[in-house]
N, C-alpha and C positions, 0 to 999 in steps of 0.2 A: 621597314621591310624585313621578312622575318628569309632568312635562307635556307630552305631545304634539300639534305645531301641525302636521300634515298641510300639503304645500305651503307651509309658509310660507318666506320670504324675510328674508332681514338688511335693514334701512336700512342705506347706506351713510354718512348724515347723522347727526350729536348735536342733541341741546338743550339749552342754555342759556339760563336767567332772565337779563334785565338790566331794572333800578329806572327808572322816569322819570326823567329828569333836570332838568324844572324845569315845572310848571302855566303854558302857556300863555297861557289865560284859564278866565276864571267867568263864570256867569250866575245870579242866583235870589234875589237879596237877601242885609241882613246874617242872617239869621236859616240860610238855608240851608246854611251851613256850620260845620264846629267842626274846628280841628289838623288842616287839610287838608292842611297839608305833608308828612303824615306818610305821605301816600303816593306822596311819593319817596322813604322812609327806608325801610330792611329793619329790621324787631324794634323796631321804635321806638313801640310801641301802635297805637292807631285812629283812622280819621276819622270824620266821620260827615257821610254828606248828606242834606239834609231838603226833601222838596218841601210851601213852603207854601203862600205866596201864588203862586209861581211856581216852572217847573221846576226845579229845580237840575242843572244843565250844567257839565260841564268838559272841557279839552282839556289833555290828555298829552302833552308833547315826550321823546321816547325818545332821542334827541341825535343819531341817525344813521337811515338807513334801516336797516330788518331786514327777515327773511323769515321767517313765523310767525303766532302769532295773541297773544292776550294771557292772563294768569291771574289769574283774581280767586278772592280768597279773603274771606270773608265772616262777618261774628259776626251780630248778635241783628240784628230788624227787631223794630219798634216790636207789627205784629199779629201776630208769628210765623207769617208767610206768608213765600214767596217773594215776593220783590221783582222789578218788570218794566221792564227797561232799553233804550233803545238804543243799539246801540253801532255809531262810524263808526271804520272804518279810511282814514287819507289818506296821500300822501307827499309833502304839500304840506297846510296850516293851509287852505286855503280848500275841499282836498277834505272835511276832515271837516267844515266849514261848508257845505257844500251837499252835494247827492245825486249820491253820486259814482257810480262807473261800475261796473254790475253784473254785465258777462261776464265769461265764465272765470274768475274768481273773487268773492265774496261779500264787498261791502265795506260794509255796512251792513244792520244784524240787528236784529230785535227779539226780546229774549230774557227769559224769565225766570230768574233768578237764587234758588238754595238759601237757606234764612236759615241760617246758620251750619254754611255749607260751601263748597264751590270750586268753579270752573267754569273749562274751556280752553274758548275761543271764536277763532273767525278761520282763517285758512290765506289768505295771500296777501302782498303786499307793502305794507311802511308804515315809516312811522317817528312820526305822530302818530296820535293815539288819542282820540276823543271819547265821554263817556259822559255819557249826558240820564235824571235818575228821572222816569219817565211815569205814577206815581202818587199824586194828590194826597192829603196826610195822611201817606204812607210813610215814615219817619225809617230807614236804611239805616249798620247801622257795619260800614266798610269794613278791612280787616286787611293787604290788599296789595292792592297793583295788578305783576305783573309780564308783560313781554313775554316771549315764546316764541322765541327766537334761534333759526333750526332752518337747519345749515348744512354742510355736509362739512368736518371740522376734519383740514387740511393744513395742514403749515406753509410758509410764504412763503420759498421755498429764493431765492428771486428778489428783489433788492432793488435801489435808487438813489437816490442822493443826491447832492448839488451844493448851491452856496453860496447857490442860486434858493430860498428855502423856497415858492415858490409852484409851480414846477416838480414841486419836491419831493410835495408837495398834490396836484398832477393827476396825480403818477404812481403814488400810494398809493389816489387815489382811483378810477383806473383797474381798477388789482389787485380790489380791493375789488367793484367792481360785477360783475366778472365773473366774484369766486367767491360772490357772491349767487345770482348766474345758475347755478351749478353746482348741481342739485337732485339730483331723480331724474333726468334726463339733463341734459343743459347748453342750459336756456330761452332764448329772446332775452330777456324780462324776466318780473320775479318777479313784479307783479301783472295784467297782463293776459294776455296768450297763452299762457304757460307753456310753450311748444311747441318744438318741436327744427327751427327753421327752418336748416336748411343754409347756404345763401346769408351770415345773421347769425353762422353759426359760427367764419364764417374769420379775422374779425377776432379772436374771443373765443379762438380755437386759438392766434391766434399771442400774447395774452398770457397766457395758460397756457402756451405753451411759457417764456415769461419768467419770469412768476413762478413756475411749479407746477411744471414739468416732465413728466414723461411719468407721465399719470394714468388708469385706466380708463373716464371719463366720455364723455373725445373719440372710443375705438372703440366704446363702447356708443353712443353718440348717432348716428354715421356708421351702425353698421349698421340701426340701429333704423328710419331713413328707408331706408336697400336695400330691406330685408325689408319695407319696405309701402309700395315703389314696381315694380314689377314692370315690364320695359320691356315696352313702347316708353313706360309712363309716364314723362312727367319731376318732377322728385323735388319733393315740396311744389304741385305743378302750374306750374311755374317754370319755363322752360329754362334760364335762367342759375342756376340753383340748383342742376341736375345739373352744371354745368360746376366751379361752387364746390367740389361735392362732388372731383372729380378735385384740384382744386387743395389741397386741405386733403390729399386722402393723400398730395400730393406733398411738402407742407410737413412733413408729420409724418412721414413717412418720414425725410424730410432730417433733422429734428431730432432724433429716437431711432433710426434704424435698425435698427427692428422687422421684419425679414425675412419672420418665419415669420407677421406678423397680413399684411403687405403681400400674401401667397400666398395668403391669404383672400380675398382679393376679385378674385381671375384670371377670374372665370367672368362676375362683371359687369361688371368693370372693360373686359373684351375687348367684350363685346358692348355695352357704351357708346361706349367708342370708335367702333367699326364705326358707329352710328349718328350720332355727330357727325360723322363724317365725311362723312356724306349730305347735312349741313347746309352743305353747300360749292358754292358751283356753277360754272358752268364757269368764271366770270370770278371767280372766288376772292372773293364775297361770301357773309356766314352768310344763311341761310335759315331759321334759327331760328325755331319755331312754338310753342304754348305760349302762355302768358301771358307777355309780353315786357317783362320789368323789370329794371333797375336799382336805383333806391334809389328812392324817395317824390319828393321834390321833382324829378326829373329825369322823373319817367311820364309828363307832358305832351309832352314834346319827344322826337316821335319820333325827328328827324334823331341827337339825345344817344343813346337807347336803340340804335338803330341800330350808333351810334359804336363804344359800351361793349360789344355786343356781339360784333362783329368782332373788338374788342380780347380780352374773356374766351374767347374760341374758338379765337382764336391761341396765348394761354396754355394754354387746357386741353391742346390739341394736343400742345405740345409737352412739356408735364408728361407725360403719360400716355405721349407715346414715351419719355420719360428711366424711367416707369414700366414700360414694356414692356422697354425695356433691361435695367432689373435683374431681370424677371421672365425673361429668355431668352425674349422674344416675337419676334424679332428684323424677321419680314414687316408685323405691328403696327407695331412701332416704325417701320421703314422709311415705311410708309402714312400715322402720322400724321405723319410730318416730311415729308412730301408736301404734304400738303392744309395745314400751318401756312405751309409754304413758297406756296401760291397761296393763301392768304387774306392774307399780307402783302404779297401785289404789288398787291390791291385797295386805294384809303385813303379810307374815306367821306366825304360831302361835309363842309363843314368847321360845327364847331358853336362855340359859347360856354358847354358846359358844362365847369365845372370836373371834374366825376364823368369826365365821356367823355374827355375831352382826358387827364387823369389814367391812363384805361388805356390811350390810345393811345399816350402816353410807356411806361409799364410793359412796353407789347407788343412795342414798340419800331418800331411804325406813324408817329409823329410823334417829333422832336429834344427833348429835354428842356430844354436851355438855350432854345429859340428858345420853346415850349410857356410854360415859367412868365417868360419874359420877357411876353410876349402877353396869357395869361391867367390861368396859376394865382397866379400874382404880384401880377397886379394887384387893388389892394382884395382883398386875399389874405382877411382875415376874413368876406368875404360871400360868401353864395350856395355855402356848403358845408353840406355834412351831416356829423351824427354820424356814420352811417354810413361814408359814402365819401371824410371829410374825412382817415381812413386812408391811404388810396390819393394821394387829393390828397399828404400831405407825405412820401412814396414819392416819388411823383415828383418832386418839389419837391429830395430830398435828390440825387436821381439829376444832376439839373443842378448838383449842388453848393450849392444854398442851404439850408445848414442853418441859417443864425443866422434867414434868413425862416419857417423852418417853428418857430425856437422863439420868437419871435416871435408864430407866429399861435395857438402854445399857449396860449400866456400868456393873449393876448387873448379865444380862441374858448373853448373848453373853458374857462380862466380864469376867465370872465364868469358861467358859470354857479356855480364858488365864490362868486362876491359873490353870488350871490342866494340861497344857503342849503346850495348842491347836497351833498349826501356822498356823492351817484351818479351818474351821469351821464347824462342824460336820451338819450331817442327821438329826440328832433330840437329844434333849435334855431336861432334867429336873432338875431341882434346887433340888427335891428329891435325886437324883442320889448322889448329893455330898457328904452326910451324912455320915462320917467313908470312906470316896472312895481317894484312890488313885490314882494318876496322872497318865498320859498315858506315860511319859518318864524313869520310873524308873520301874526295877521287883514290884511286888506287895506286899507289906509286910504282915506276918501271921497276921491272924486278922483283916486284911483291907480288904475293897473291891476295886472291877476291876472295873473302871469305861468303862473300853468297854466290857469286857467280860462277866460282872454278869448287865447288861442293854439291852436296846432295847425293842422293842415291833414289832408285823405286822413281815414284812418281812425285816426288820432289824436287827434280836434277835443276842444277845451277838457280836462273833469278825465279824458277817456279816455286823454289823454297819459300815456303812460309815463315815469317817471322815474326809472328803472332798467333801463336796458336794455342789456346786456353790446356790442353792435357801436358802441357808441360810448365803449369805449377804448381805441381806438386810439396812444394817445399815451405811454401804457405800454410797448405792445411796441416802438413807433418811437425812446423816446429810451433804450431800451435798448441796441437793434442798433444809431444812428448816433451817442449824445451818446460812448455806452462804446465802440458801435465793433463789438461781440462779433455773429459770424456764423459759422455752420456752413459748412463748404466739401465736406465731406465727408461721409457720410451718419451720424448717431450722433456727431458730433464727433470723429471721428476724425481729423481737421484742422478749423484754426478762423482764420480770420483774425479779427484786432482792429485796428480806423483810428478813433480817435476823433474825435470833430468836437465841441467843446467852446463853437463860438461863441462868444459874449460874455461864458462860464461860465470863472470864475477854477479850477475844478477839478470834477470829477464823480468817486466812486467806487459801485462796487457789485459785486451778482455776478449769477452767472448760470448756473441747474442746467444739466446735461447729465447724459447715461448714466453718464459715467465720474466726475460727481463736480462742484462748484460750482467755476465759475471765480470768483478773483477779479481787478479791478483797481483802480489809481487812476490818474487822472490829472490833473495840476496842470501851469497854464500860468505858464511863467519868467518873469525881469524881462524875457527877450529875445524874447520871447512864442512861442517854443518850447512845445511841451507835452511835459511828462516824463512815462512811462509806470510806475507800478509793477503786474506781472502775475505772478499765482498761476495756473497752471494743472494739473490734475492727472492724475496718471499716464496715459498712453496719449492724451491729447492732443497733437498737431501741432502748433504755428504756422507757419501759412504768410503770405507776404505778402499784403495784399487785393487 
C-alpha cells in the first residue's frame, strides 16, 4: 500500500530522546516514592509515584537546554484509569516552581496520562521539567521519562579553541544557542516569540556564517519577512529592522557568494532603497518613521535611538550600493553613495550609550580609539546588552582593543556560566548577580531569582527568555578577530587572516566557506611573536588584512 500525504512537507528538523540527568528535587513524603532513580536510567525497570498524604512532585534536570517537549511512557496505575498530571516546562528551576509564562508557547499543562501507555507532551523551550500527581489515592508506575531533542542536525564545520577553557565554554555555548534558535525558520528564542525577527537575525547570521556555513534557513527566513512585509511596510513594524534586513544580504552575500539567490531580491531590494533614501533630509539627518528601536535597554533614550540610527542608515546605504554594484544597478548605487555620503556629514548630538556610540564607530561617524577610550571602555562590563554587546566589541576591536573585548567575555557573557547558563540569555546585567542565585537549583531563603526577581520591557521576571540566538555574539567575534579569518572577497575568494590572540598563549580552529574549511593555529613564541600555522583550501586567496 502506497500512502498518500496531498500537500505535505518534509521537516527539515530530527528527534532525538535524551534521559534526565539528575532529579533536582521531591515533594510528598517518605512513602511517595519507590527507585525513583530509575527515571534517569534507560531499561533499568520502573519508578513509581504515590500520592498520599501529599502530592508527589518532582523536578527533572535534563543537563542543558533543549527545544521539544517530553515522553512519558507508562505501565499499570493502582485503579486502571488514566492518571492526571501537571506538568511545567522551565529553563530555569524557579520557572517550573512557579507559573511560568504562557504566550506563544504552552509551558504548563494539565493533562491526563494513559495507564500503560505513552504520551509526547510540550513544544517549546526548557531544559527542566516538573511533574506534580494531582490525584489523591493514585499510585502511578512510571517506565521513562524522556525529552524530545527536536533540532536541525548539521554538523559544526565551525570550531575554536584556545588555552582559556572558559572562552572555549562561551564559544561553544554560543554555537549552541543559535542552532536551537534554528527551527522551522531561524526564531530569536525557542520559548517565547518563536518569530523571525530580522533586526535579531544579523547577529545569529553571522554565527552561522561561523559555525554552519552557508545553510537554507537564513534565505528561507530573509524572505519569509519580504513576502509579508509589502512596502512601504517596514519589516516586523521596525525601521531599523528593514535596514538590518539589507545588512544581512550584504554579509551573506560576502560570505557565500550566492549570485543567482542575491538576483532575487532586485525588485525589493531597489525599491527599498529608493525609500531609504527619503529618509534623508537636506541636512543629512535620518528621518526614520516606524517604530524607532534599537535594542530594549537603549528605547528610553531617544537622543541613543536617534544615534544608532543615523549610524544603521549610513550602513545600509552603503551595503546596498556595494549591493547595487554587483547587481549592475549602477544609478542606485551611484544614489545610495550619495545620500550615505550626506548622512555622514550630520553627527548627532553626543550620547552615553554604549549600543549608539558602538554604531557610530562601525559607521565611521565617531574615531574608534577616542569612542572606547571615553565610553565603550569604560566599566566596559556594564550597561551593555546581549544584543548589542556584539557591535560594542566590533568596535572595541576596530580601535584595537582586543585583550579588553576578551576580557569583557569572560566577565559578561562569562557571569552568566556561573549561574547555570547553557544558552545565552535575552538580556542581562552584572547588577543582577548580587546575592542572586543560579537558574539550576530551587532558590534559597534570602537569595534572589535571577529569572524570576529580573527583566525589564517585555521580558519582566519568568517571561525572560533564556535562549535567545542575538545574544552570541561572541562566537562569531572571537572567530573573525582571536583566529583573524575574514572574507575580502565575496564567497572567500580571498581571505585575509590577522590574529589577535591577546593574553591567549595560542588559539586554533576552523572556519567553513564555499570552497571548503579553513584551518589554523596560532601560538605565541618565547619572543611573543605569534606563529601562524594555515590550511586553506583550493581556490582561496590570502591576501593581507
Amino acid at each position: 500500500m502506497h500512502l498518500r500525504l496531498d500537500h505535505a512537507t518534509l521537516d527539515p528538523r530530527v528527534r532525538h530522546y535524551v534521559l534526565p540527568t539528575r532529579i533536582v528535587w521531591k515533594s510528598g513524603g517518605d512513602k511517595a516514592f519507590e527507585n525513583l532513580e530509575r527515571v534517569c536510567q534507560d531499561g533499568a525497570g520502573s519508578a513509581m509515584m504515590r500520592y498520599t498524604d501529599a502530592p508527589a512532585s518532582i523536578v527533572l534536570d535534563f543537563g542543558r537546554e533543549i527545544h521539544g517537549g517530553v515522553h512519558l511512557r507508562h505501565g499499570w496505575t493502582n485503579n486502571q484509569s488514566p492518571v492526571r498530571i501537571r506538568l511545567r516546562f522551565g529553563e530555569s528551576v524557579s520557572e517550573v516552581m512557579g507559573a511560568p509564562n504562557q504566550d506563544h508557547s504552552i509551558h504548563d499543562l494539565e493533562c491526563r496520562i494513559p495507564w500503560c501507555g505513552a504520551a509526547e507532551i510540550g513544544n517549546t523551550g526548557f531544559r527542566f521539567v516538573r511533574i506534580d500527581l494531582l490525584d489523591k489515592g493514585t499510585e502511578w508506575e512510571i517506565e521513562r521519562v524522556r525529552g524530545i531533542f527536536v533540532f536541525r542536525d548539521l554538523p559544526y564545520r565551525g570550531s575554536f579553541r584556545c588555552n582559556d577553557e572558559r572562552l572555549n565554554t562561551i564559544w561553544q555555548t554560543g554555537a549552541y544557542t543559535v542552532h536551537l534558535c534554528m527551527q522551522d525558520h531561524l526564531w530569536d528564542g525557542i520559548k517565547r516569540d518563536r518569530l523571525v525577527w530580522i533586526g535579531d537575525m544579523h547577529p545569529e547570521t553571522m554565527v552561522i556564517n561561523t559555525v554552519f556555513g552557508e545553510t537554507d534557513i537564513v534565505p528561507e527566513s530573509l524572505d519569509k519577512v519580504r513576502d509579508e512585509t509589502p512596502l512601504p511596510r517596514w519589516m516586523n513594524g521596525i525601521s531599523s529592522y528593514s535596514l538590518w534586513w539589507v545588512l544581512i544580504h550584504h554579509c551573506w552575500h560576502h560570505f557565500h557568494g550566492n549570485a543567482d539567490y542575491l538576483a532575487q531580491q532586485r525588485p525589493y531590494l531597489l525599491d527599498l532603497l529608493t525609500m531609504l533614501r527619503s529618509k534623508v533630509d537636506a541636512d543629512g539627518k535620518e528621518t526614520l518613521d516606524g517604530a524607532r528601536f534599537l535594542d530594549w535597554p537603549s528605547s528610553p533614550d531617544h537622543s541613543a535611538v536617534h544615534a544608532g540610527l543615523q549610524a544603521l542608515l549610513t550602513m545600509s546605504l552603503r551595503a546596498g550600493a556595494e549591493l547595487c554594484g554587483i547587481l549592475g544597478e549602477r544609478s542606485h548605487q551611484e544614489e545610495c553613495l550619495v545620500a550615505a555620503q550626506r548622512l555622514s556629514r550630520y553627527l548627532p548630538p553626543p550620547t552615553s550609550s554604549k549600543q549608539a556610540n558602538a554604531l557610530l564607530v562601525l559607521s565611521g561617524h565617531a574615531d574608534a580609539a577616542e569612542t572606547n577610550a571615553k565610553v565603550l571602555g569604560a566599566d566596559p562590563a556594564r550597561n551593555l546588552s546581549t544584543f548589542y554587546g556584539y557591535y560594542v566589541l566590533e568596535a572595541r576591536a576596530m580601535a584595537g582593543d582586543h585583550q579588553g573585548c576578551l576580557d569583557v567575555i569572560r566577565k559578561f557573557w562569562g557571569a552568566m556560566l556561573d549561574l547555570g547558563a547553557t544558552t545565552f540569555w535575552e538580556d542581562f546585567n552584572l547588577d543582577w548577580t548580587d546575592n542572586a542565585a543560579g537558574i539550576d537549583e530551587p532558590v534559597p531563603e534570602g537569595m534572589k531569582d535571577i529569572h524570576g526577581d529580573f527583566g525589564d520591557y517585555c521580558y519582566k521576571g519568568l517571561r525572560h527568555s533564556l535562549c535567545h540566538g542575538w545574544a552570541a555574539g561572541p562566537t562569531a567575534w572571537m572567530s573573525r578577530h582571536v583566529l583573524g579569518i575574514r572574507p575580502v572577497a565575496p564567497g572567500f575568494a580571498k581571505v585575509a587572516i590577522e590574529p589577535h590572540l591577546g593574553d591567549l598563549a595560542f588559539a586554533e580552529g576552523t572556519y567553513p566557506t564555499p570552497k571548503g574549511d579553513i584551518r589554523v593555529r596560532h601560538e605565541r613564541k618565547a619572543d611573543g611573536a605569534v606563529a601562524s600555522e594555515i590550511d586553506l583550501p583550493e581556490g582561496i586567496v590570502r591576501v593581507e588584512a
